[in-house]
Wavefront OBJ file of the C-alpha trace (Angstrom):
o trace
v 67.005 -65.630 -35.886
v 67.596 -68.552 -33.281
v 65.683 -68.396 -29.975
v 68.937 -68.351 -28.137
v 69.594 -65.193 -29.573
v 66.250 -63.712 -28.923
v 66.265 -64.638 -25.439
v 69.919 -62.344 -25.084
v 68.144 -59.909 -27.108
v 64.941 -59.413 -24.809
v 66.910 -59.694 -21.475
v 69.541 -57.158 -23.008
v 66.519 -54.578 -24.209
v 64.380 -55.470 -20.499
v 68.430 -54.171 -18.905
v 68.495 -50.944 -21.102
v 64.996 -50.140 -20.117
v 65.503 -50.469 -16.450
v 68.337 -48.643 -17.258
v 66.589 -45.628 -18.661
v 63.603 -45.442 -16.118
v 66.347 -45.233 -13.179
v 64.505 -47.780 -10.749
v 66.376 -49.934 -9.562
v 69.757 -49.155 -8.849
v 72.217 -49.605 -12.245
v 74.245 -51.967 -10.028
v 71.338 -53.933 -8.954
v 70.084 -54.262 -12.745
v 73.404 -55.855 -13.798
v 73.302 -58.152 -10.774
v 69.772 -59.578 -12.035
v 71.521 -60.022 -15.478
v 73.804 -62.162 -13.608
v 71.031 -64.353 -12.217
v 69.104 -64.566 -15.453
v 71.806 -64.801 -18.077
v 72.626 -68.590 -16.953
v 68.944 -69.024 -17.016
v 68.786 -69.290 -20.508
v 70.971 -71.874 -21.680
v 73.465 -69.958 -23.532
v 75.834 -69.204 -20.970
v 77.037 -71.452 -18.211
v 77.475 -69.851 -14.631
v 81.198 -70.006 -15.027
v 81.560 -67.443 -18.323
v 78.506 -65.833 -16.817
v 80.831 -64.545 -13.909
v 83.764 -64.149 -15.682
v 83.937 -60.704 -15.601
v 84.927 -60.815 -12.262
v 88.307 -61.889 -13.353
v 88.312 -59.764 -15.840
v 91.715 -57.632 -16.297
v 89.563 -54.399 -16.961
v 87.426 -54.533 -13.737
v 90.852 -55.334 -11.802
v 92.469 -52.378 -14.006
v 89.784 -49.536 -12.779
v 89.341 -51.272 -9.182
v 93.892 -50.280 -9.152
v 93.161 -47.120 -11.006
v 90.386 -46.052 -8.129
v 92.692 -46.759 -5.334
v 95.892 -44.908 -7.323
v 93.179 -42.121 -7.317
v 92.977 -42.149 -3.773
v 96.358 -42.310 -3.169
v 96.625 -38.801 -5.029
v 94.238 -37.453 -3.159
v 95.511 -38.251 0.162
v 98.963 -36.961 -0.530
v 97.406 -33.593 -1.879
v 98.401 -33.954 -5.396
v 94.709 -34.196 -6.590
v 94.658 -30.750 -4.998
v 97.508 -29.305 -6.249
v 96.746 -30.102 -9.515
v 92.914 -28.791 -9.025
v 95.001 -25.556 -7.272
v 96.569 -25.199 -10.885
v 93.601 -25.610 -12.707
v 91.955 -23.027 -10.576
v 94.928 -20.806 -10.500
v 94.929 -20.698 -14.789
v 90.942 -20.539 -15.036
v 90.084 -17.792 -12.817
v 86.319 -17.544 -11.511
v 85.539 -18.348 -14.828
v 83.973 -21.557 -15.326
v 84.281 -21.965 -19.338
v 88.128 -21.109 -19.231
v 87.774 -24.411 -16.369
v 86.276 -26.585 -18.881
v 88.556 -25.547 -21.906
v 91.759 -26.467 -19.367
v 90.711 -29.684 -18.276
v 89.528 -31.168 -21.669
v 92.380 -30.081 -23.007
v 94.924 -31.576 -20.377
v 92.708 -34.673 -19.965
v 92.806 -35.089 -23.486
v 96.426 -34.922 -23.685
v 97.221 -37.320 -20.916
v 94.798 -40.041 -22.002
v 96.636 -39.743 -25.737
v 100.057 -41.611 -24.206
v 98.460 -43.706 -21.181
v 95.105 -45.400 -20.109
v 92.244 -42.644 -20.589
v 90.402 -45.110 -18.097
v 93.567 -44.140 -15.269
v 93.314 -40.805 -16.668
v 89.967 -40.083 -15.777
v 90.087 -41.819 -12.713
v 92.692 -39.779 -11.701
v 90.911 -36.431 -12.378
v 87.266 -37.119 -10.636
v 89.098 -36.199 -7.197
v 90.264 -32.962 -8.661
v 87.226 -32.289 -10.465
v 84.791 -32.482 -7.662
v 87.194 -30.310 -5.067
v 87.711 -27.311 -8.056
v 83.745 -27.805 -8.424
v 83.039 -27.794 -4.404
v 85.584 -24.138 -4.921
v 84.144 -22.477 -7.473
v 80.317 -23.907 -6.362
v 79.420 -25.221 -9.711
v 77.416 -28.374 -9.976
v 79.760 -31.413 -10.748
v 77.279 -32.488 -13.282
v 78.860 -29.975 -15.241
v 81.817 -30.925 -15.639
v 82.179 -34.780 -15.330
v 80.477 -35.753 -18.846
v 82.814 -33.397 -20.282
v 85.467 -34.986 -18.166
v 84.586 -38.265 -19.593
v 83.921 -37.306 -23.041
v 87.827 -35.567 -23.251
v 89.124 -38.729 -22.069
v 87.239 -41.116 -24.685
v 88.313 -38.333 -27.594
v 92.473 -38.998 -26.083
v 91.664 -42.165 -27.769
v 91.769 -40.518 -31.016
v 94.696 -38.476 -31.063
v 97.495 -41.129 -30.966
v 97.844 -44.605 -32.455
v 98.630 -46.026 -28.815
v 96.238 -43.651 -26.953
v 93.816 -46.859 -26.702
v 94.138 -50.426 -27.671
v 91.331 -50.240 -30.385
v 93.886 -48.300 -32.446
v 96.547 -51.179 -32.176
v 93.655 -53.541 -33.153
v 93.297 -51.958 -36.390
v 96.820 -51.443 -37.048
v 97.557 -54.642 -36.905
v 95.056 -55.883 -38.810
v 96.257 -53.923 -41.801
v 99.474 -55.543 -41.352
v 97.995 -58.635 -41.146
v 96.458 -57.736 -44.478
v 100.124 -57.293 -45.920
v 99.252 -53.533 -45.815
v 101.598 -50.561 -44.177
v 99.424 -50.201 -41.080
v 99.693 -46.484 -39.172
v 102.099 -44.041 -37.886
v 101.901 -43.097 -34.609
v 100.476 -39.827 -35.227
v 98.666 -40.494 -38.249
v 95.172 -39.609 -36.222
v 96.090 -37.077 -34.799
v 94.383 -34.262 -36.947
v 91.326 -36.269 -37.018
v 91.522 -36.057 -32.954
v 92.175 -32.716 -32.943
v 89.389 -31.291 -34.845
v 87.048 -33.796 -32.979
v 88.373 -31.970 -29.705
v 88.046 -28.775 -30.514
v 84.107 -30.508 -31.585
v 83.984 -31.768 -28.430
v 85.307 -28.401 -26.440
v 82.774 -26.098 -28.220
v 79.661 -28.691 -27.929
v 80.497 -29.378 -24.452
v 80.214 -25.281 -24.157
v 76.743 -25.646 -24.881
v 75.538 -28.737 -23.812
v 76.649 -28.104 -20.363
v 73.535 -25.804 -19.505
v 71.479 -29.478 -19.508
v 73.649 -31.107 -17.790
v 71.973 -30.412 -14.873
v 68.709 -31.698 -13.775
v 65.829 -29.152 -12.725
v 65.370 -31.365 -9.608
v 69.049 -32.188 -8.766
v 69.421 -29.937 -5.787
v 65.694 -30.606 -4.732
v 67.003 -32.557 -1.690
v 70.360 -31.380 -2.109
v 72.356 -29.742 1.825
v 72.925 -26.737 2.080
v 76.655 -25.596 1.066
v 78.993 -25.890 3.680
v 80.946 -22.905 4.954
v 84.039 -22.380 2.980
v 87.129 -20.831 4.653
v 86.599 -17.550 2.312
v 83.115 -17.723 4.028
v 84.595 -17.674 8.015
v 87.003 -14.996 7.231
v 84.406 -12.478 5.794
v 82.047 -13.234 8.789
v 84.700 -12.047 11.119
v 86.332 -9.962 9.017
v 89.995 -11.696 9.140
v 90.845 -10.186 5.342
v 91.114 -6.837 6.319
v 93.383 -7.902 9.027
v 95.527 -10.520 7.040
v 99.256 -8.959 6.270
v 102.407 -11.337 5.338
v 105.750 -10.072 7.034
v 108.882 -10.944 6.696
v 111.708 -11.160 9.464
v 114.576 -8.723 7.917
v 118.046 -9.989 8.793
v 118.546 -7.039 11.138
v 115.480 -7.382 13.090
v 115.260 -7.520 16.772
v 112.670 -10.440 16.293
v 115.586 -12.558 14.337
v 116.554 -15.641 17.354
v 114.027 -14.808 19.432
v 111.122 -16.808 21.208
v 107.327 -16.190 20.463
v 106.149 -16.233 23.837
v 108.977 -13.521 24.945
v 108.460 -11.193 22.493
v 104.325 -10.188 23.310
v 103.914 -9.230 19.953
v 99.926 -9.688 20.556
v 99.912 -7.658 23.677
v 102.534 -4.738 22.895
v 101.909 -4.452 19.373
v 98.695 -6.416 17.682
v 100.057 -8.617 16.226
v 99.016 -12.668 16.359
v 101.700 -14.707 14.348
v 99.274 -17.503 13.231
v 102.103 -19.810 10.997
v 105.050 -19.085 9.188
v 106.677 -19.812 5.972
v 110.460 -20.588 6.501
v 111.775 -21.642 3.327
v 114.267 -24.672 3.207
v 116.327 -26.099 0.744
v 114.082 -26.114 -2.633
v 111.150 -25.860 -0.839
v 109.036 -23.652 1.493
v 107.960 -25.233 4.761
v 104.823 -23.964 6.732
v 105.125 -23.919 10.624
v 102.296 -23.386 13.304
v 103.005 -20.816 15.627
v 103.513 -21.721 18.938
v 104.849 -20.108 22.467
v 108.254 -21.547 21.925
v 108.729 -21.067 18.245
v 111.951 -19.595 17.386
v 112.127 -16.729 14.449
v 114.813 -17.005 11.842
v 116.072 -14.127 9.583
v 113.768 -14.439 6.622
v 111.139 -16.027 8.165
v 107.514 -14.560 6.723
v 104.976 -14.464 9.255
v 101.634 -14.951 8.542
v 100.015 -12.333 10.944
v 96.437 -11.359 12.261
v 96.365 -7.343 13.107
v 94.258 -6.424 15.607
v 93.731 -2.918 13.205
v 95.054 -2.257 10.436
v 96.258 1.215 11.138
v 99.434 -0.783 12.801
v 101.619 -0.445 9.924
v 101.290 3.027 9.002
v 102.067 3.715 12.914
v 105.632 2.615 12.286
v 105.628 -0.958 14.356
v 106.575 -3.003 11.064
v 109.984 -0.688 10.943
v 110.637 -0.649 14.804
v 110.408 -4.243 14.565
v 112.293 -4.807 11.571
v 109.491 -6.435 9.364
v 109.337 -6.171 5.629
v 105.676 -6.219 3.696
v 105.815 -8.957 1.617
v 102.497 -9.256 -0.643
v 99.461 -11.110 -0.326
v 97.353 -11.273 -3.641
v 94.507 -13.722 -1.714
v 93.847 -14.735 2.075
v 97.001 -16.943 3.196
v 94.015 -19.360 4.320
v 93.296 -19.911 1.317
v 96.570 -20.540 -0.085
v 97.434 -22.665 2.665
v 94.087 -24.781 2.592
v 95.808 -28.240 2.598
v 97.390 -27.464 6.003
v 95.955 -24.296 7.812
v 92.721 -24.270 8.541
v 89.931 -22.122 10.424
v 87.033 -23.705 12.902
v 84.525 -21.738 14.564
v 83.574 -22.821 18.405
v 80.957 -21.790 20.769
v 81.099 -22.405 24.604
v 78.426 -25.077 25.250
v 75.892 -24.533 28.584
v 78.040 -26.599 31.332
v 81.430 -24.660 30.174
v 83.795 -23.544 32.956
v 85.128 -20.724 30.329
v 82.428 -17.660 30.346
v 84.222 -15.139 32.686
v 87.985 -15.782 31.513
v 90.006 -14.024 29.165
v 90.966 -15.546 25.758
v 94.734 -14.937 27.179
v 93.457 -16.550 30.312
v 92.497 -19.612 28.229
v 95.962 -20.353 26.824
v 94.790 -21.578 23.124
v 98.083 -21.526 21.823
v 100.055 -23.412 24.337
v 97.474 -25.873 25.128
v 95.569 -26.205 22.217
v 98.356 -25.150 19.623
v 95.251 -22.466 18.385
v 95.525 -19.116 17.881
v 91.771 -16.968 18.320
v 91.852 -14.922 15.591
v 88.298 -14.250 16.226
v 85.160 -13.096 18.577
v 81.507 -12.541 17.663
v 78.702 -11.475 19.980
v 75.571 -11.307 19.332
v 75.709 -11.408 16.099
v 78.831 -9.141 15.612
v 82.446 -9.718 14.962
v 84.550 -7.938 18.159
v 87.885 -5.959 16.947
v 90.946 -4.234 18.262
v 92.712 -6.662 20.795
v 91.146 -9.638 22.027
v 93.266 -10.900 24.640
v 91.781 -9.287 27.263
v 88.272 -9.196 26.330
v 86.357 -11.789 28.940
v 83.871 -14.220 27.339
v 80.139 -14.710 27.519
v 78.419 -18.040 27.073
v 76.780 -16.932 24.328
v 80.196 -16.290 22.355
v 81.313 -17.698 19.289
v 85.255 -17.894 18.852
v 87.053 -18.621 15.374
v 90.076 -20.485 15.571
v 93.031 -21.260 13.334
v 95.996 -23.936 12.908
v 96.546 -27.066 12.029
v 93.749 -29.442 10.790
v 95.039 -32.021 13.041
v 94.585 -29.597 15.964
v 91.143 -28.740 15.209
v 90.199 -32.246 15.108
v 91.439 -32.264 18.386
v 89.498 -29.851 19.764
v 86.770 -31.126 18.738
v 86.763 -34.207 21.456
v 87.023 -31.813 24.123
v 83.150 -31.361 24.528
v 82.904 -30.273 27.454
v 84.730 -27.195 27.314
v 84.310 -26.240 23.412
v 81.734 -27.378 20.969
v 83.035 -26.996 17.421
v 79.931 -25.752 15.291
v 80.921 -26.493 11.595
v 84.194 -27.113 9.715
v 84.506 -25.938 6.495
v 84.174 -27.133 3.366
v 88.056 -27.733 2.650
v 88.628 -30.078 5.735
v 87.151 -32.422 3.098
v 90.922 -31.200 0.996
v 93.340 -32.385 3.660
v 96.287 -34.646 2.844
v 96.743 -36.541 5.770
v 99.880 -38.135 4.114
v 100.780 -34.919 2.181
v 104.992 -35.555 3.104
v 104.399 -38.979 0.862
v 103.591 -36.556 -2.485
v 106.298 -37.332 -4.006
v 106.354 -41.003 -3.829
v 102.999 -40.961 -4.681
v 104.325 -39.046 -8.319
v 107.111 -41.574 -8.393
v 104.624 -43.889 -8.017
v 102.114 -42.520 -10.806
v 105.572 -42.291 -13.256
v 106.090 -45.929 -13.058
v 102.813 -46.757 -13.751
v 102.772 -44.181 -16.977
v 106.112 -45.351 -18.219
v 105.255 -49.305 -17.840
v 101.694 -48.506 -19.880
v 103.536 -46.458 -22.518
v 106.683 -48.687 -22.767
v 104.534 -51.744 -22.743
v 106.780 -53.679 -20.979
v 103.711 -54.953 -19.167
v 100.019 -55.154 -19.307
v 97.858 -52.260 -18.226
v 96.435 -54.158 -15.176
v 100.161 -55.008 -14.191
v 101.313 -51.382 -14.603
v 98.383 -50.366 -12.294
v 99.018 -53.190 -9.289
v 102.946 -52.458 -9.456
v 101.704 -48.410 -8.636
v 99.374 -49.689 -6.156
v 101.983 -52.128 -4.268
v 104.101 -49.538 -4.128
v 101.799 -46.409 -2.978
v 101.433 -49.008 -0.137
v 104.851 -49.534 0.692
v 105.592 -46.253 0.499
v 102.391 -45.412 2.637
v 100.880 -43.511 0.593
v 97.779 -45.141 1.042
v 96.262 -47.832 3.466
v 94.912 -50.782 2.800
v 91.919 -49.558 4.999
v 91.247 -45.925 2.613
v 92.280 -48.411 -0.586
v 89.265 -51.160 0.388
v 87.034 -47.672 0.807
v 88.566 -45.838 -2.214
v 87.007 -48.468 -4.564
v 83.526 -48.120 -5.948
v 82.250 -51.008 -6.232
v 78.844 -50.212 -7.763
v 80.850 -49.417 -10.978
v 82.454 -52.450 -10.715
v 79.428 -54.526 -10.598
v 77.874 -52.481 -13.443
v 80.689 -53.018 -15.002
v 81.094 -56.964 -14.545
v 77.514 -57.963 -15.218
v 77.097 -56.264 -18.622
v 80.377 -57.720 -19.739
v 78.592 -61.285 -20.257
v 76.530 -59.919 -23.285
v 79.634 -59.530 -25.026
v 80.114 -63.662 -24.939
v 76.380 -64.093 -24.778
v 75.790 -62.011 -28.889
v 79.226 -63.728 -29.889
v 77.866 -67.357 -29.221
v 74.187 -66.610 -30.370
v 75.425 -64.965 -33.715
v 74.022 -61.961 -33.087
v 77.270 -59.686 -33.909
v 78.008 -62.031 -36.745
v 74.037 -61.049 -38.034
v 74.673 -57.450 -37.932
v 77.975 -57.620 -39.714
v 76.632 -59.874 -42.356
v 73.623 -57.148 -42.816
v 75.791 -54.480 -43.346
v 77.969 -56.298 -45.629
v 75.326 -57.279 -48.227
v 72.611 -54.240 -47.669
v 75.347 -51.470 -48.977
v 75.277 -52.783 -52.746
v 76.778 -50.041 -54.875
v 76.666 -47.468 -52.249
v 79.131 -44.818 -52.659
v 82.122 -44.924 -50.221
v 81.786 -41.806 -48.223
v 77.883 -43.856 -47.338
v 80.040 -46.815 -46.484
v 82.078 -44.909 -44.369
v 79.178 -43.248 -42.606
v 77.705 -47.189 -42.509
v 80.322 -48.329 -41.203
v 80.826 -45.538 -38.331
v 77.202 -46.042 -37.567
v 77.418 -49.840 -36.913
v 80.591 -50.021 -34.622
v 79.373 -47.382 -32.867
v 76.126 -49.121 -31.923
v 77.947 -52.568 -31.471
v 79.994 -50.680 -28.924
v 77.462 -49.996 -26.930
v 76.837 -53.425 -25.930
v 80.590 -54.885 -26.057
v 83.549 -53.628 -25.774
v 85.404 -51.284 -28.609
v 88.042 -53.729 -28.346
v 86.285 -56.260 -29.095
v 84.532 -54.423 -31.816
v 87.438 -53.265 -33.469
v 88.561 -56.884 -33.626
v 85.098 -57.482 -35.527
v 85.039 -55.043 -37.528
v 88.177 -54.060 -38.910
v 88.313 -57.420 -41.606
v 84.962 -56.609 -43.046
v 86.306 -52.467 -43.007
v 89.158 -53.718 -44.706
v 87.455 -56.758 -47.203
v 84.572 -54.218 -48.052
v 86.778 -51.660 -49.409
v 89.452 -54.478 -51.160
v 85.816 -55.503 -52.910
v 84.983 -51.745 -53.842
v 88.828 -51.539 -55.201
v 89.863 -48.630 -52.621
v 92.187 -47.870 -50.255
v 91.489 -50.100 -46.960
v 93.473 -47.411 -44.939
v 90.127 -44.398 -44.332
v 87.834 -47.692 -44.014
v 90.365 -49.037 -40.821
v 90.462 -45.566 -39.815
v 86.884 -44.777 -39.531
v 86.464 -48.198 -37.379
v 89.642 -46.972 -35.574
v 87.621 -43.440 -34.562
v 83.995 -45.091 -34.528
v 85.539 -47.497 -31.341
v 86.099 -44.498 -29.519
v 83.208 -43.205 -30.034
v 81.536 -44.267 -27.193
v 79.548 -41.426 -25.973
v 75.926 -43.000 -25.993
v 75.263 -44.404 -22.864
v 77.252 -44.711 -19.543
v 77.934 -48.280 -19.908
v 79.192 -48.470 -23.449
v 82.339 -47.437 -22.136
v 84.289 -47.504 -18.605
v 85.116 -43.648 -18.736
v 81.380 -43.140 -18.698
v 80.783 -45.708 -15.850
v 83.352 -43.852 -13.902
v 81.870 -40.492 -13.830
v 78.215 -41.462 -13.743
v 78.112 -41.485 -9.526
v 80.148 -38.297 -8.946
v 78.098 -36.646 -11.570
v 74.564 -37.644 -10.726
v 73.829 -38.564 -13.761
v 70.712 -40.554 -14.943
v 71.315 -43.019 -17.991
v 69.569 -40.678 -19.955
v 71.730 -37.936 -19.478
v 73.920 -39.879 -21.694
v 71.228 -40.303 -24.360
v 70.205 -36.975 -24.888
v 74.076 -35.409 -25.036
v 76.039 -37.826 -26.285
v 73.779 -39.111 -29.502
v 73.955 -35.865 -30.716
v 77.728 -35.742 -30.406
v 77.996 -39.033 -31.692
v 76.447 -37.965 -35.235
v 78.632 -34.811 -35.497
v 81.556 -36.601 -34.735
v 80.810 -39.034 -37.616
v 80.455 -36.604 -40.045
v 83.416 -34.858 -39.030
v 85.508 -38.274 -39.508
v 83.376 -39.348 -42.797
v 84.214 -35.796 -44.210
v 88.042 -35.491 -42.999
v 89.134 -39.212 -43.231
v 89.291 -39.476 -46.998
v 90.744 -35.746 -47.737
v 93.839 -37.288 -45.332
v 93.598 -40.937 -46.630
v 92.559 -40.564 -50.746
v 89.827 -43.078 -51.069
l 1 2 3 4 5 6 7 8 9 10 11 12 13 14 15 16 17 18 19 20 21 22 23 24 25 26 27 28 29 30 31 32 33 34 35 36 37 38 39 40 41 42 43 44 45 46 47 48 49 50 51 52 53 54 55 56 57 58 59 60 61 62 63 64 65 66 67 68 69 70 71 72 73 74 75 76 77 78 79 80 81 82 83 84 85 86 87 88 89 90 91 92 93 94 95 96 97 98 99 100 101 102 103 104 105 106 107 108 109 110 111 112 113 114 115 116 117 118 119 120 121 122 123 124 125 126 127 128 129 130 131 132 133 134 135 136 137 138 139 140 141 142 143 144 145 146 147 148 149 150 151 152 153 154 155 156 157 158 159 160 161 162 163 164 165 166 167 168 169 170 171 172 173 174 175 176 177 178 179 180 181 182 183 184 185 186 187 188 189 190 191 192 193 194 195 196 197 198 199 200 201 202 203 204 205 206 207 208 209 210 211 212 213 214 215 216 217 218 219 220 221 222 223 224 225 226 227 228 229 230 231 232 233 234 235 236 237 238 239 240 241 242 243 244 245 246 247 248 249 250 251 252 253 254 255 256 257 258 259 260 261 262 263 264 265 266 267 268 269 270 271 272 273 274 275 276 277 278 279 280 281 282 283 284 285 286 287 288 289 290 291 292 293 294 295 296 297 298 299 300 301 302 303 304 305 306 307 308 309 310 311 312 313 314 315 316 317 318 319 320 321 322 323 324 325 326 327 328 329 330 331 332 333 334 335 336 337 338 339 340 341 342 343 344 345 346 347 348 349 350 351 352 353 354 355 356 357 358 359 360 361 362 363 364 365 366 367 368 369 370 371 372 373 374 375 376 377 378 379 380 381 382 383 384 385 386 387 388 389 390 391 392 393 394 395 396 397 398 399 400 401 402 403 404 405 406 407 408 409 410 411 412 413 414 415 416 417 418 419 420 421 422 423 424 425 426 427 428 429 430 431 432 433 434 435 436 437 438 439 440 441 442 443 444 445 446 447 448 449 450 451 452 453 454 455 456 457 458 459 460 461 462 463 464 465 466 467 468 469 470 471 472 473 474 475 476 477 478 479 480 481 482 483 484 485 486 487 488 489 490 491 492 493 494 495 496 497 498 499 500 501 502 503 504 505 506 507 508 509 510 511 512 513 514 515 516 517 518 519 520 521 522 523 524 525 526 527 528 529 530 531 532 533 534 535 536 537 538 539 540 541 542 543 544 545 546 547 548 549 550 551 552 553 554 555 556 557 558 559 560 561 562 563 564 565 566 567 568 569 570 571 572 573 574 575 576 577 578 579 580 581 582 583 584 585 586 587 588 589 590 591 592 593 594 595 596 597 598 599 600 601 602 603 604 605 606 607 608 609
């Protein structure tokens, strides 16, 4: 062993071990890497930086700022509204849906973009249904790195492989020829990450966590808006139908506060603030606030020619992305105490509706309009986000105590979602088609998420992480740095002449074994490129079929479940998941070993040996 290679050896161990004792910072490790690497001779300071040209790191930098874009037009939401919608409260059902659909994105486009694009969505369903994100990013990351083994494009390891067994003058493979392979390792990788999920959390992770924010479901109960929630529609022959909020003192005369409405238009359904001058149309569906809900039974919904429409949860909560709820308090030099909420005009000069009053404690009912406020008064307001950031610069007057937590959900540029899909489709269909690189496919989506302002270049410069990226970019120098030193070419040779007259399902397991572990310190592309001739030339010298030997490389590349820098999947989710590098160690080593012996024991029943 040259000295060359034993000085990338020790600083590569002395970076793992920082890495597994946490202190310092991941980032900061890899940027003493950078310092020390051209220290030792066997890299210049020009390869040693090289990685920040890299078309991966400029790949996941796009694929963070497509990300954002998603988020900001709501579709991150929307999606996590789906997810939501199909799992229930039910937190398994959750993790079943999104390994599944993660799984089956990342098998026709970048698993990388994939999982990028479902971190957002992850961390607002977890903030919902208040489970720790922990819980669900590894399994996040480890559905996306299994995508890679369900089609023969899902990553470009696969197309390594193939094409070295045509290289080889051999028939190469179809496009779904590892696809039961990837299936059973999914359903593996579903019911492990069942289980495994209960450590995925650390005992002191919420030590010196904040408290939970107030959700909108939380506001409502406290002033006990759900039993005062109805949806009702404008029949055609209403006296309502044409007629003018402000002349119709539907709050005063009857109880009820029109807070929005849902008019529906063309293909879609629009919601509108209420305001003084907003004009009903026939079919309109108010979203109301009842001062009691004895109202309806008293005949006012037929006198004024509403219809019941139902409302299986609070239209808050179905309307999160747009309608929200704030509650205020009157601070000490207020002019207000003494005037009636109708006195204070919310709606026409705040565009607010009070849909609440608590004093001392206790949430007021019956009509409000009238009562006169107390300094000590606490009012709950609701409308637009944008108006309720408004409010809260006038300090003098109100003092806005706590938003909750889905302010954190708003799209401002929600009207852009569908050029922000459009957007998304291009970049899928240019990955898939191939009619460019990856990195291109990602810039193109970018550019235009920008143009059609989707995004800023502002929230785009913030959207990017760029302690992944410099994880990322010094670790990739090792890669060079065990090339040049012969250390992969050691390891190979090792394998090569230790198996002796091994029998093949051995080899296979050998051969999983050792491109998984060169994985973790290169890239699996650049291991399959290693290691598919000597898969292929160690089973033409045992006189077998080359094609279970390719495949098992093919699977083992994928395989990168060890640590959270063996692959960029893992890198991605190790921030929002709070994970430590160990985390890694202790789940995904396990996994590792049962998905080998799944692949050693299915890979020669579907390629005969």
């Amino acid at each position: 062993m040259n000295p060359d290679l034993l000085w990338v050896l020790g600083l590569l161990a002395g970076a793992v071990t920082l890495f597994i004792i946490g202190k310092p910072r991941m980032d900061v490790v890899a940027l003493l890497v950078l310092v020390a690497l051209p220290l030792t001779g066997v890299l210049d300071l020009q390869q040693t930086l090289a990685g920040f040209s890299d078309a991966n790191v400029i790949l996941i930098a796009a694929l963070f700022i497509i990300g954002d874009g998603l988020v900001r037009t709501g579709i991150a939401y929307r999606l996590g509204d789906w997810l939501v919608a199909k799992a229930g409260s039910s937190e398994t059902r959750l993790l079943i849906l999104l390994m599944l659909a993660v799984a089956g994105l990342g098998s026709v486009m970048s698993s990388t973009g994939v999982v990028a694009i479902f971190i957002p969505v992850v961390l607002g369903v977890a903030a919902r249904l208040r489970i720790a994100p922990a819980r669900l990013m590894m399994p996040l990351a480890f559905a996306g790195l299994i995508s890679g083994m369900l089609t023969l494009v899902a990553t470009p390891p696969n197309l390594v492989v193939h094409a070295e067994l045509r290289r080889a003058g051999l028939e190469g493979f179809g496009f779904f020829d590892l696809t039961p392979i990837g299936l059973a390792v999914l359903v593996l990788g579903v019911g492990y990450m069942l289980i495994a999920r209960r450590w995925l959390v650390r005992s002191d992770a919420d030590g010196n966590a904040e408290p939970p924010r107030l959700t909108l479901a939380d506001l409502a109960e406290r002033y006990r808006l759900s039993e005062r929630e109805r949806r009702l529609q404008v029949r055609a022959d209403s006296p309502l139908a044409n007629q003018v909020l402000n002349e119709l003192q539907l709050r005063r005369e009857h109880g009820i506060n029109v807070i929005a409405i849902e008019r529906r238009q063309r293909l879609r359904t629009l919601l509108l603030m209420a305001s003084g001058n907003t004009l009903l149309e026939p079919g309109d569906v108010l979203l109301v606030d009842i001062a009691s809900p004895t109202i309806g039974l008293l005949g006012s919904y037929q006198v004024l020619g509403l219809e019941p429409m139902p409302l299986p949860h609070s239209y808050f909560s179905l309307h999160a992305h747009e309608l929200g709820l704030a509650e205020v308090a009157l601070p000490p030099e207020s002019q207000l105490p003494g005037k009636t909420i109708q006195e204070l005009g919310f709606r026409s000069r705040h565009k607010l509706n009070v849909v609440g009053l608590r004093r001392q404690g206790q949430a007021l009912e019956g009509v409000l309009v009238d009562e006169k406020l107390k300094a000590s008064d606490t009012l709950l307001v609701a409308g637009a986000w944008r108006d309720i950031h408004r409010l809260q610069g006038l300090s003098r007057d109100f003092l806005v105590l706590s938003l909750p937590a889905e302010v954190a959900e708003v799209a401002p540029a929600a009207r852009k979602a569908p050029y922000a899909l459009l957007s998304l489709a291009v970049m899928v269909l240019l990955m898939v088609s191939g009619l460019v690189p990856n990195v291109q496919a990602a810039l193109i989506a970018c550019l235009l998420m920008g143009a059609f302002r989707c995004i800023d270049l502002d929230s785009a410069y913030r959207a990017i992480h760029w302690p992944t990226l410099i994880l990322i970019v010094g670790m990739l120098p090792f890669a060079q740095a065990l090339q040049q030193t012969g250390g992969v070419e050691l390891a190979v040779q090792g394998l090569v002449s230790g198996l002796g007259d091994a029998s093949p399902r051995l080899i296979l397991a050998s051969l999983f074994a050792l491109t998984a572990v060169i994985g973790l310190f290169i890239s699996n592309t650049a291991t399959a490129v290693l290691m598919a001739p000597v898969a292929i030339a160690t089973a033409q010298a045992l006189g077998v079929s080359p094609l279970p030997f390719a495949m098992t490389v093919a699977l083992a590349a994928s395989a990168a479940f060890m640590t959270p820098i063996s692959s960029p999947v893992n890198t991605l989710v190790l921030g929002p998941g709070q994970y430590r590098f160990g985390d890694f160690v202790r789940i995904g080593v396990p996994f590792t070993l049962l998905v080998m012996i799944v692949s050693v024991a299915l890979v020669p029943l579907i390629f005969p040996l």
